[in-house]
ZAMARGU-4260 file (C-alpha; in steps of 0.2 Angstrom, whole numbers, plus 5000, padded with zeros to 4 digits):
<rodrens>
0) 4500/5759/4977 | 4509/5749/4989 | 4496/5735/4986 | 4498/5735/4967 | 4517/5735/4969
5) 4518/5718/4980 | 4505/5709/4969 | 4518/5716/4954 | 4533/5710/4963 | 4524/5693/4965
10) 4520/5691/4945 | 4538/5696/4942 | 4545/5682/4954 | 4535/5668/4945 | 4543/5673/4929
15) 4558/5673/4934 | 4558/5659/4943 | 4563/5642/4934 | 4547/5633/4932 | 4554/5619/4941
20) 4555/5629/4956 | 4538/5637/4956 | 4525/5631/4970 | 4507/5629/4968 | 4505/5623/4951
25) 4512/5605/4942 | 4529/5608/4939 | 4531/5596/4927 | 4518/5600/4913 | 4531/5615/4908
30) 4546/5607/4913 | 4556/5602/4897 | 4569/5590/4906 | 4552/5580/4911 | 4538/5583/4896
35) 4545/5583/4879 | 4543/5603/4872 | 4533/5603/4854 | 4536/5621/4850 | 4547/5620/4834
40) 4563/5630/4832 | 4559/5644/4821 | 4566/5659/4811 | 4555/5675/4812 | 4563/5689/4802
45) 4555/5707/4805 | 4560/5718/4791 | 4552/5733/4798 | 4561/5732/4814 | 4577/5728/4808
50) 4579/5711/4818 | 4578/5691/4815 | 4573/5683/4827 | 4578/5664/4832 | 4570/5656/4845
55) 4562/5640/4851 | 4551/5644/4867 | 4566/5641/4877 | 4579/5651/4872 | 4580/5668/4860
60) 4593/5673/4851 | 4590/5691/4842 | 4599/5700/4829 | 4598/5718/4825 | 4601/5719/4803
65) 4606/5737/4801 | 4617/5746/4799 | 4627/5730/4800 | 4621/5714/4807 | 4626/5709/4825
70) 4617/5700/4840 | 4608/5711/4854 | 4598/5700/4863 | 4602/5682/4869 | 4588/5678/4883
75) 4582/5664/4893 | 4564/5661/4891 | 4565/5648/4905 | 4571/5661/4916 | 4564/5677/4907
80) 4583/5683/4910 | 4595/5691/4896 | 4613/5686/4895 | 4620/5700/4886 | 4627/5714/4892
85) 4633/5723/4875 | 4637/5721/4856 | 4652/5713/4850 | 4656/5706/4832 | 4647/5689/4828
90) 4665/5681/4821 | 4684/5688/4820 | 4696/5681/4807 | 4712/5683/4807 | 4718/5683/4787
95) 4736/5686/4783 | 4740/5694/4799 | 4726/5708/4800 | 4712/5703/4813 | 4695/5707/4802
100) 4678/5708/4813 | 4665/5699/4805 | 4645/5710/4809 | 4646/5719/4824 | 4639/5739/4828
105) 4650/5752/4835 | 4645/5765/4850 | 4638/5757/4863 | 4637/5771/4877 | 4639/5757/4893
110) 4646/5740/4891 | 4637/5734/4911 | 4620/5733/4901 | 4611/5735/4884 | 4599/5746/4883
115) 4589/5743/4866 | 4586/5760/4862 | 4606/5761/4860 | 4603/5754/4847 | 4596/5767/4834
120) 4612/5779/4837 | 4626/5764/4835 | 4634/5760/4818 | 4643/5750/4808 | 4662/5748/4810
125) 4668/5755/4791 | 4683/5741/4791 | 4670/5727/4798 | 4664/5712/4785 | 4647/5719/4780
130) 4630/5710/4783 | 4621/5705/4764 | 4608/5693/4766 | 4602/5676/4777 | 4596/5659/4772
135) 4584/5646/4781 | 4587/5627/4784 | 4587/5613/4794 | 4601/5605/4806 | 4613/5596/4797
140) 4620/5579/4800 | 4638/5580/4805 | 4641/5563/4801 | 4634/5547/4794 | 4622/5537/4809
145) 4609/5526/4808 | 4602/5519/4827 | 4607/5505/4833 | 4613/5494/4848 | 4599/5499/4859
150) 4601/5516/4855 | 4587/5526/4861 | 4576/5534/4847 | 4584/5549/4843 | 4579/5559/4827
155) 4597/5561/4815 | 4599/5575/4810 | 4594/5582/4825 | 4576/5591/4824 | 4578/5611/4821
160) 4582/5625/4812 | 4598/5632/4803 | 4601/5650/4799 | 4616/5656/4788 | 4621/5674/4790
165) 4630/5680/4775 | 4646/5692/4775 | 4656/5700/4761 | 4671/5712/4765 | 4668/5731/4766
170) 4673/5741/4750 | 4690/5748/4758 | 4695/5728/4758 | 4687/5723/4743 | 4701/5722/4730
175) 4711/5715/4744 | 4698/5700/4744 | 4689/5698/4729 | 4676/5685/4730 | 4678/5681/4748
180) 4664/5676/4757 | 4660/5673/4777 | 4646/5662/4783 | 4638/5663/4799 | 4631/5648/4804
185) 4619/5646/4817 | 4608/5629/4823 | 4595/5628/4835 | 4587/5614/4842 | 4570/5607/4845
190) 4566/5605/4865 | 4583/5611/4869 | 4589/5628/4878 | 4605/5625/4867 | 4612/5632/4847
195) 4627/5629/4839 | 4638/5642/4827 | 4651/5639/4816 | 4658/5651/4804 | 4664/5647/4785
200) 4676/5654/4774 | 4675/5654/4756 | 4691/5660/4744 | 4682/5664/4729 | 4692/5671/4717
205) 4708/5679/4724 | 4725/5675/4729 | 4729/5664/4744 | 4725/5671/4759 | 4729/5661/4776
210) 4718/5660/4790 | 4729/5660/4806 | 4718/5663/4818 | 4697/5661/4821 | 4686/5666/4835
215) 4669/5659/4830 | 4659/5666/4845 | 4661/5682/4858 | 4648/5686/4869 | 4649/5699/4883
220) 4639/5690/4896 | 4633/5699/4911 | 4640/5695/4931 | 4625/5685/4936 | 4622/5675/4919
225) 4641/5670/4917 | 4637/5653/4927 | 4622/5648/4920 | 4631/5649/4902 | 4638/5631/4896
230) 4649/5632/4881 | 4661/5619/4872 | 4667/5613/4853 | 4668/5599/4843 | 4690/5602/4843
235) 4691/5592/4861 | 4703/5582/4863 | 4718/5579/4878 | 4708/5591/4889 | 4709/5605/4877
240) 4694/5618/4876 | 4691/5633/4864 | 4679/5640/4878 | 4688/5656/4883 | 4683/5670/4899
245) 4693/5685/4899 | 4693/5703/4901 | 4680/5713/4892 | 4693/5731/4888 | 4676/5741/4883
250) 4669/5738/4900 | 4672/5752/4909 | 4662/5751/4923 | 4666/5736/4930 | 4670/5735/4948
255) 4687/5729/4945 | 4699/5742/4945 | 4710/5734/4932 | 4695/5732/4922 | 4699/5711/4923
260) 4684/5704/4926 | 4682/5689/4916 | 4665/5693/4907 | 4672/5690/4887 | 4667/5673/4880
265) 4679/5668/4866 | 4677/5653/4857 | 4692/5650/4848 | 4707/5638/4844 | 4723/5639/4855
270) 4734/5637/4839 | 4728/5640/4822 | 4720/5632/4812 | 4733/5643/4800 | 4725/5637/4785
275) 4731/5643/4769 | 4716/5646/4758 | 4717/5647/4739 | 4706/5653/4725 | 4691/5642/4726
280) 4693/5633/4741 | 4684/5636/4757 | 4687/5633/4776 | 4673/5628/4789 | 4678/5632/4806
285) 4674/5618/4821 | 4657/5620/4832 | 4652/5629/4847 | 4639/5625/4856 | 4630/5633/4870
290) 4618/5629/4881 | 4607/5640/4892 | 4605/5632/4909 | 4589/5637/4920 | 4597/5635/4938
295) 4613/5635/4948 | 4608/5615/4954 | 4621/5603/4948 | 4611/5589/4946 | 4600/5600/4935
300) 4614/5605/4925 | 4621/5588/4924 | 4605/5580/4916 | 4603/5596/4904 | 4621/5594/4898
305) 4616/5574/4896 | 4603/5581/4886 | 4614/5587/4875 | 4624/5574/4871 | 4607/5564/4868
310) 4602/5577/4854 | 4617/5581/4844 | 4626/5562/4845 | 4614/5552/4847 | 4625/5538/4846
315) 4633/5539/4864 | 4615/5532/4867 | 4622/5514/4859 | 4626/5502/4874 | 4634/5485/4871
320) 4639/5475/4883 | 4656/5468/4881 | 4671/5459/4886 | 4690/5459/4882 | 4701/5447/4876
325) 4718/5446/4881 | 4721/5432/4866 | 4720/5434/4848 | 4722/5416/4844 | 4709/5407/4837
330) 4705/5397/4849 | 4705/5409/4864 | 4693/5420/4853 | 4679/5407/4852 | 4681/5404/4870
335) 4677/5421/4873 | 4662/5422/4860 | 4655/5406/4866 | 4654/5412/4885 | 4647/5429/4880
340) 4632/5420/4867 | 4629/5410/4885 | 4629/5423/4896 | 4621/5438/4886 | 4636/5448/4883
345) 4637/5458/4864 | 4655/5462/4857 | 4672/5455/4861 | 4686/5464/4857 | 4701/5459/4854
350) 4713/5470/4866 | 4728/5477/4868 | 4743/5466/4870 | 4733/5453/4864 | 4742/5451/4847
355) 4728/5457/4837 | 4736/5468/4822 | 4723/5479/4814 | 4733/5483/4800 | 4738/5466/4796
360) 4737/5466/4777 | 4742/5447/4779 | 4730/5435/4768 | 4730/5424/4781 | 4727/5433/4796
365) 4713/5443/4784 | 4706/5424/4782 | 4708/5420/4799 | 4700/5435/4806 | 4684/5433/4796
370) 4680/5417/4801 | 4681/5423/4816 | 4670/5436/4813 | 4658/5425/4805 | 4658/5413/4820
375) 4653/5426/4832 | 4640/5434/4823 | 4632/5417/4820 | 4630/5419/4839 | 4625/5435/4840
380) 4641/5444/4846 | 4647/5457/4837 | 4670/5458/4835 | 4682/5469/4834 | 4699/5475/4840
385) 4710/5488/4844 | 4723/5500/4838 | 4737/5510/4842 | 4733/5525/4830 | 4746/5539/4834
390) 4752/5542/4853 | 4768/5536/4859 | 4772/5527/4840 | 4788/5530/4834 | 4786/5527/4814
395) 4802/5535/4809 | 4808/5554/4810 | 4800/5558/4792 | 4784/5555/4801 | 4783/5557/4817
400) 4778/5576/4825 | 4792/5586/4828 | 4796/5597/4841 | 4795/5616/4838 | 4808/5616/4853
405) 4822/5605/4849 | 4817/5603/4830 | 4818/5585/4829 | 4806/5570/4831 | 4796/5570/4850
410) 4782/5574/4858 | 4773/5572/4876 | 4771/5554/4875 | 4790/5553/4868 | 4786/5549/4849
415) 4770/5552/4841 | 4766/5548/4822 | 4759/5566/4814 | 4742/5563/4809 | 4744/5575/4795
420) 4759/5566/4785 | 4760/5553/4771 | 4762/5538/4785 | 4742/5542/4789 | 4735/5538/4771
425) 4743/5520/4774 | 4735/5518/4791 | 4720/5524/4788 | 4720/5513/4774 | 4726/5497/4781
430) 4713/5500/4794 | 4698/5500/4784 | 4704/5486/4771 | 4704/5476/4787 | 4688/5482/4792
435) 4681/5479/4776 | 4687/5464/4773 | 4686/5453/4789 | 4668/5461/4794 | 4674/5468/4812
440) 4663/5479/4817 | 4670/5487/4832 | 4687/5498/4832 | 4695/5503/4848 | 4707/5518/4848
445) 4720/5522/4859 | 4731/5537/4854 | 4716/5545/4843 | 4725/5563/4838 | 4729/5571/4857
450) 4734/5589/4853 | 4752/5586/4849 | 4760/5598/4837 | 4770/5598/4823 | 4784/5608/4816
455) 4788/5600/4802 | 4787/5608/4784 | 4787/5593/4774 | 4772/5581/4779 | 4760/5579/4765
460) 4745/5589/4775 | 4751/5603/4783 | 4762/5619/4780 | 4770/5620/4797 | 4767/5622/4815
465) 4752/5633/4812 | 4740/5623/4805 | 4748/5607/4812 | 4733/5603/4825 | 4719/5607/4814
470) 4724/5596/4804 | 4728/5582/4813 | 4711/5584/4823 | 4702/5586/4804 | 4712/5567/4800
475) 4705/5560/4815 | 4687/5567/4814 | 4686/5560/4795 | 4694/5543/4801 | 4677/5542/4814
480) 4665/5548/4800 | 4673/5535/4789 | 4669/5523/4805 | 4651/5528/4806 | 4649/5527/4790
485) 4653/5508/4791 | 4641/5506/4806 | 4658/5502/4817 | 4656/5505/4835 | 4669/5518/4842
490) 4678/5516/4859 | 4691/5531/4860 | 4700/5536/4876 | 4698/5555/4873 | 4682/5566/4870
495) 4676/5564/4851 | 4658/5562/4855 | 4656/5578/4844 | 4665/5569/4830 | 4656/5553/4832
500) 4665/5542/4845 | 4653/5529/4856 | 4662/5528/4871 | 4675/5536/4883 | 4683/5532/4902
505) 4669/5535/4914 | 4684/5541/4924 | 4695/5534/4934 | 4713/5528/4937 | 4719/5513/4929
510) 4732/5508/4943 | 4716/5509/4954 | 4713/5491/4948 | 4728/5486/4956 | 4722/5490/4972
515) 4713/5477/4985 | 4698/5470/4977 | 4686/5477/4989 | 4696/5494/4988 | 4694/5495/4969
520) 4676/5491/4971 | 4671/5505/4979 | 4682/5518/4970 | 4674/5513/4952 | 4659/5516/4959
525) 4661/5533/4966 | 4671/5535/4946 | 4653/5528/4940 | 4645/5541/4952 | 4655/5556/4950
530) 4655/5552/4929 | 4639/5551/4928 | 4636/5571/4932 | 4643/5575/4914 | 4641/5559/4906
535) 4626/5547/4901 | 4629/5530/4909 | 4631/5522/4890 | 4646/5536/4885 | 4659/5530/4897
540) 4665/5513/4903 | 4673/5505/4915 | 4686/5489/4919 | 4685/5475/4928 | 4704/5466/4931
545) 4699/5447/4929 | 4719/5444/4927 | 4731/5456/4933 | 4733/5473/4924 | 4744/5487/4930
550) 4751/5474/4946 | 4744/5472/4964 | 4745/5454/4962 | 4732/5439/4968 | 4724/5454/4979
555) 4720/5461/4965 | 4712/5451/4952 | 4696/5440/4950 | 4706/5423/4943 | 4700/5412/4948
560) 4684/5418/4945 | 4674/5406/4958 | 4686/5411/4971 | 4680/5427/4971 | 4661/5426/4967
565) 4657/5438/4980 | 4667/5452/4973 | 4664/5448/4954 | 4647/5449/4956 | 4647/5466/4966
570) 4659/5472/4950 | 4645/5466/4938 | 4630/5475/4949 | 4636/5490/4951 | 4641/5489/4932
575) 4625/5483/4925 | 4614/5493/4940 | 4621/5511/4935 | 4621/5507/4915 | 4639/5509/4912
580) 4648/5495/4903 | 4664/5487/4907 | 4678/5480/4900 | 4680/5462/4906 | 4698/5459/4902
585) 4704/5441/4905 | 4703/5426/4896 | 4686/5421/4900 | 4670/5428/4909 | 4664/5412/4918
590) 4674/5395/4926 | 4661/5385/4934 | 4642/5383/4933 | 4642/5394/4949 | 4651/5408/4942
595) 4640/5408/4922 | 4623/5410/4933 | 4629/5426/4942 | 4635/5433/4927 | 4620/5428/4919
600) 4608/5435/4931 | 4618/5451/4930 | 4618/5451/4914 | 4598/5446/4911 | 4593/5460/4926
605) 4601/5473/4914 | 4592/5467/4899 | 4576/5466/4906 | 4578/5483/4913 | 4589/5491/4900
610) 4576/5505/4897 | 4578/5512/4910 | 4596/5507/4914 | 4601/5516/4899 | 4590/5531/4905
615) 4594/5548/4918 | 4604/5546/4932 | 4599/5557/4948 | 4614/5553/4962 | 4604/5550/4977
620) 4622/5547/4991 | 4641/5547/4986 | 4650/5528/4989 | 4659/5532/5004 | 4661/5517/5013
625) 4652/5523/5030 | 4633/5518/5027 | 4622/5515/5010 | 4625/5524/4992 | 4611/5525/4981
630) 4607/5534/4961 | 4590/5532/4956 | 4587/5531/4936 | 4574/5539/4928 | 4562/5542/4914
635) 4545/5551/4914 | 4542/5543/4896 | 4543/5527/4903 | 4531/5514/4910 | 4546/5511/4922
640) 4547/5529/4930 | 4562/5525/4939 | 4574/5511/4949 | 4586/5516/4962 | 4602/5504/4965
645) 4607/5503/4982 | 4622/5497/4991 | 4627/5493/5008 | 4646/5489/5007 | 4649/5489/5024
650) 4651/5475/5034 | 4636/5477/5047 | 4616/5478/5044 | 4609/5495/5041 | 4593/5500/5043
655) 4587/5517/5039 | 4576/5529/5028 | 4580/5532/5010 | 4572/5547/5004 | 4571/5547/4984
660) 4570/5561/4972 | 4558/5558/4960 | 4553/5576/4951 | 4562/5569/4937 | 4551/5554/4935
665) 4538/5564/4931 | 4527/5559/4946 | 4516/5569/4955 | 4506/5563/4968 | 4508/5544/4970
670) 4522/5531/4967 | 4522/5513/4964 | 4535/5504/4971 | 4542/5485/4974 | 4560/5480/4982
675) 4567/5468/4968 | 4552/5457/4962 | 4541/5459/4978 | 4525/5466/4979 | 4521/5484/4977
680) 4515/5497/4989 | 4509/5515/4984 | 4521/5531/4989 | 4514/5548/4993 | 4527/5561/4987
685) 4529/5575/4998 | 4530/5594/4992 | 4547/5591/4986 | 4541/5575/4974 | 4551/5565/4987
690) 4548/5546/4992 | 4555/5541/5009 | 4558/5520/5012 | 4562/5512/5027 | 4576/5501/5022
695) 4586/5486/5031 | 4602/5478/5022 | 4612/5464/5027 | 4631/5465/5027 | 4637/5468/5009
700) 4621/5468/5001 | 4614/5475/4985 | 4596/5479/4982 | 4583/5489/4970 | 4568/5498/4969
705) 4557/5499/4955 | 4545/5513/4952 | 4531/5514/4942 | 4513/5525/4940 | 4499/5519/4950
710) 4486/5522/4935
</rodrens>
C-alpha cells in the first residue's frame, strides 16, 4: 500500500505541475507560451447534468443551470487547480437604488471550498434575476482594425468562442421591470488561459430606470489561487482599476478573525456609470478580462499578460519608427521628412508646442497641411500631429468639469474640458474634418479623458456627477473607434489599449531627460527594462532630448548632433535593440555625413531584424551601471529564435560569462549562435534550456547575439 501511494503521489505531482516545469519529457511540445495550442474554444452544454461547459484546453469555466444559473467551477487545466472556493451571483446591478443579483444559488454550507455535491441541495434566490436560456457565437470585434505597420499577423476578431447568458427579472419584480432584459456575456479565446465578461442591459418596455451602480464579475477565489488570478477592464485610464479584493462576509471559516481576508473579486466602476435607461434603450457594461496564470514566475507572467495584449488589440503590435518635430512650418517639416526618407525612419509628427493646430479649420492651413502630407508620403513617411484633447484646457465655465466640491469650473489639472458636453461634438468634429481633409494619418493625444468628474447638470451628455465618468470615458473610446476606423495610428499617454490606442509611455520620468547625458541613458534603459515586464516593446515609447526639453542645459541635450555621436548613437541602440520606439524631438535627426550613417545603421539593424525586435522580451540583467545588462528577444515561430542586446556602459573592459535563457526560444538541445555578423558556433543547452558565452567588452561598448536552429 505504501508503494501504490508514492507512485499515486508522483502521477498527482506531474499534474499539477505547470508543464513548463516538469523534467524528463520536452517541455515545450505542451507549452502554449512556446508551441501555438490548436484545441478550439468551445461550448459543450450537458442538459442532463445541468451544466455548460466552456473551455479551451487551458482554462474551464463551468456553470451549474438549475435552479438558477451560476458558475461553480473555474479551473486551470494548466495546473489541474480550481479557483473557486464558492457560488456567488454572475452580475449585480444596481437599478433605482435596489441592488438586484443577476444568477447565483443560495445555501452553500462552507464558503473555504465547493464541494460539488453541494450543489443538488442549494437554490435559487426568489428576488435574483432568473436564468432563461443561452446563445452561441464568436468573439466580436470591439473596434474597427485592419494589420498594418509591421503589425504581427494577428487574427481580428480575435479567434474564439462567445456565450450569452440570458436573465429576466423574477416574478415578484416583473411589473416593476416589464420587458427588462440582462445579458451575460462571456468570450474565450483560442490558445489563451484568458475570457472576458461583460454584462448588458436592455429596457424594453417600461419606465426609466437608472443604473447606478454595476459589478460585472464576483468570484470568491481560494487563498493559494488569489495570486495567480490576473484581471483588468477596458475603463482604464489615469491609474484607475475596476479590479476589486475585499472581504468575502459569507466566509466564515477564515483564519482572520474579523473575517477580512481579501478573497472577493469585484469588478466594478468606482463611480457609476448612473445611466438613466429609458424604454427601448440598452446599456452594455465595459469588459473584464481575466487571465489564468500557470506560475508564481514574473517573467512567465509578464510574457502571458504580453500575450494578451497580442490577442485582444492586436494593434499595439504596429511599430513605426518616428521622429518629432518641434516646427510646423513648412519648411522645417520637409527637413524632417527628408532626413527620415534618408535614414529609414516612418512617421513624423508634428509635436507639441510646435504650432501645429489640429482643429484649424483655416482653408489655408487645411491646404497647406495636405501638401505637406502629400510630400511625405511620396517619400514613404507617414504625418501627423498632436492634440491637446481635454486635460488642463480651460474652454470656458459652460464647459469645463465642474467640481462637486466647490461647485464651480476645476479639476486636478486645474481646468478640464468635460468630455461629455456640447464643446466635444465641435472638437471631435474639427479633429476629424482635418484628418479627413489634409490625409494625416497619425493623431497624438495628450489629455485623452483622465478620470476627472463632472457635476454639472447641464452638459448635453450627462445627468450629473453620477454618470459623468462613463460618459466621458464612452466619448473618448468612440473618438479612438472613429481613429481606427480611419486607419490613424494612436499615441495616447494613458492606457486605452482596450479601446484601441497604439502606444503609451514605456515609463519613465520626463525631467529624467534633463539629467546628464550619460545619466539619462542609463535610466531609459532600465524604464525600457522595467516596461517591458507588462508591456510589449511596440506598446510604449521612449524620448530622446535632441534640443532641450524640461532644462538641464547643453549637459543635457544631443544638439549638436556630431558633438555627441557617442551618446546619440547609445540612445538609438538601446532604442532600436530592445524594440521600443522613441520620440526624436528636435529639429532634425542627422547634421553631418557622420552623424546620418549612425542613424542609419541603427535604423537598418532594426529593419533587418525587426521580427524578432518586435518579438518577446526575456530580461536577462537589470542596467545598473556596475557590469553588463542584457534582454534577450525571442520567438520559437521564428527562423531567428532569439538575439540578446548587450551593454557594457562602464568605463572599463569586462570579461565574463553570459548565461542566456532560452526555454522560450523553443530550443531544446542545441543553439546556433554568431556575436554580430561573425561566424556561428553550436551551443548545448543545459537542463535549464540555458546557454553560457564567454564574453569580452570594451569600454562603453554594445554588442549582439543572434540565435538560430542548428537544422
Amino acid at each position: 500500500m505504501i508503494e501504490i501511494i508514492g507512485i499515486l503521489g508522483i502521477v498527482l505531482l506531474a499534474v499539477a505541475l505547470p508543464v513548463w516545469e516538469r523534467k524528463g519529457e520536452d517541455p515545450t511540445l505542451d507549452d502554449w507560451l512556446v508551441t501555438p495550442v490548436k484545441k478550439p474554444a468551445v461550448v459543450r452544454p450537458f442538459p442532463d447534468r445541468k451544466e455548460i461547459v466552456l473551455e479551451n484546453g487551458l482554462i474551464r469555466r463551468t456553470f451549474c443551470t438549475g435552479p438558477n444559473l451560476a458558475t461553480v467551477d473555474l479551473t486551470n487545466l494548466l495546473t489541474g487547480v480550481a479557483l473557486l472556493r464558492g457560488v456567488k451571483p454572475e452580475a449585480i446591478v444596481e437599478m433605482d437604488g435596489r441592488k438586484l443579483e443577476i444568477g447565483g444559488l443560495k445555501g452553500q454550507p462552507d464558503y473555504a471550498y465547493l464541494d460539488p455535491e453541494w450543489l443538488d441541495e442549494m437554490t435559487a434566490d426568489p428576488e435574483a434575476f432568473r436564468f432563461t436560456g443561452y446563445t452561441i457565437g464568436e468573439p466580436q470585434a470591439r473596434y474597427p482594425w485592419k494589420p498594418q505597420r509591421h503589425a504581427a499577423e494577428r487574427p481580428w476578431p480575435p479567434k474564439g468562442v462567445a456565450l450569452t447568458l440570458l436573465f429576466q427579472p423574477p416574478q415578484s419584480l416583473r411589473s416593476h421591470y416589464p420587458g427588462l432584459k440582462v445579458e451575460v456575456h462571456y468570450e474565450l479565446y483560442t490558445g489563451l488561459p484568458a475570457l472576458s465578461k461583460w454584462i448588458a442591459i436592455t429596457n424594453g418596455r417600461g419606465r426609466e430606470v437608472e443604473i447606478g451602480a454595476v459589478a460585472c464579475e464576483i468570484l470568491a477565489v481560494n487563498e493559494q489561487e488569489k495570486s495567480r488570478l490576473h484581471v483588468e477592464s477596458d475603463y482604464a485610464f489615469d491609474g484607475m482599476n475596476t479590479t476589486f479584493w475585499g472581504p468575502d462576509p459569507e466566509y466564515t471559516s477564515q483564519i482572520d478573525y474579523n473575517y477580512q481576508m481579501p478573497l472577493l473579486l469585484t469588478s466594478q466602476m468606482r463611480l457609476g456609470p448612473g445611466v438613466r435607461l429609458k424604454a427601448g434603450e440598452r446599456f452594455e457594461s465595459f469588459r473584464t478580462f481575466e487571465m489564468l496564470h500557470d506560475s508564481d514566475d514574473r517573467e512567465r507572467r509578464g510574457l502571458a499578460r504580453r500575450r494578451l495584449y497580442r490577442t485582444v488589440a492586436p494593434q499595439v503590435t504596429e511599430n513605426p519608427i518616428f521622429m518629432h518635430v518641434r516646427s510646423a512650418e513648412p519648411e522645417a517639416v520637409r527637413l524632417a521628412v527628408d532626413q527620415c526618407a534618408e535614414v529609414g525612419f516612418e512617421m513624423v509628427i508634428l509635436t507639441f508646442w510646435s504650432g501645429f493646430d489640429i482643429e484649424s479649420e483655416d482653408p489655408a492651413i487645411i491646404a497647406q497641411t495636405k501638401a505637406l502630407v502629400d510630400y511625405a508620403l511620396q517619400k514613404g513617411v507617414e504625418l501627423g500631429g498632436y492634440t491637446l484633447m481635454c486635460a488642463s484646457r480651460d474652454v470656458g465655465p459652460e464647459h469645463d468639469c465642474i467640481d462637486p466640491q466647490t461647485g464651480k469650473p476645476g479639476s486636478k489639472f486645474g481646468q478640464s474640458a468635460c468630455l461629455a458636453g456640447e464643446w466635444a461634438d465641435g472638437y471631435f468634429q474639427r479633429v476629424f474634418r482635418f484628418l479627413d481633409a489634409t490625409g494625416m494619418s497619425v493623431v497624438e493625444t495628450d489629455g485623452p479623458y483622465h478620470g476627472d468628474v463632472c457635476a454639472s447638470a447641464s452638459h448635453k451628455y450627462h445627468h450629473g456627477l453620477a454618470d459623468s465618468q462613463w460618459r466621458q470615458w464612452l466619448a473618448c473610446s468612440r473618438f479612438y473607434a472613429e481613429c481606427r476606423q480611419r486607419g490613424i495610428y494612436i499615441n495616447s499617454p494613458d492606457w486605452y489599449y482596450l479601446r484601441g490606442s497604439n502606444k503609451c509611455g514605456m515609463g519613465y520620468r520626463e525631467t529624467n531627460f534633463s539629467l546628464p547625458r550619460w545619466r539619462q541613458i542609463l535610466i531609459a534603459r532600465q524604464n525600457i527594462f522595467d516596461g517591458t515586464f507588462e508591456k510589449t516593446g511596440s506598446m510604449g515609447w521612449m524620448f530622446v532630448p535632441l534640443v532641450e526639453y524640461h532644462g538641464g542645459g547643453e549637459a543635457a541635450t544631443f544638439e549638436p548632433l556630431s558633438r555627441h555621436l557617442e551618446e546619440y548613437e547609445w540612445h538609438l541602440a538601446q532604442n532600436f535593440g530592445s524594440g521600443v520606439m522613441a520620440a526624436y524631438r528636435g529639429p532634425r535627426l542627422y547634421d553631418t555625413e557622420a552623424t546620418r550613417a549612425v542613424v542609419k545603421r541603427w535604423v537598418d539593424f532594426y529593419k533587418r531584424y525587426r521580427a524578432i525586435l518586435d518579438s518577446d522580451i526575456v530580461h536577462v540583467r537589470r542596467p545598473d551601471g556596475r557590469g553588463i545588462d542584457c534582454i534577450l528577444h525571442v520567438n520559437p515561430q521564428l527562423p531567428e529564435r532569439g538575439l540578446a542586446m548587450v551593454y557594457n556602459p562602464t568605463g572599463h573592459v569586462i570579461s565574463t560569462k553570459l548565461r542566456l535563457p532560452l526555454y522560450y526560444t523553443g530550443l531544446t538541445e542545441t543553439a546556433r549562435i554568431r556575436q554580430k555578423e561573425g561566424r556561428a558556433k553550436d551551443y548545448s543547452l543545459d537542463r535549464q534550456y540555458n546557454v553560457t558565452l564567454s564574453v569580452k567588452m570594451a569600454p562603453r561598448s554594445i554588442t549582439w547575439y543572434l540565435i538560430e536552429s542548428p537544422e
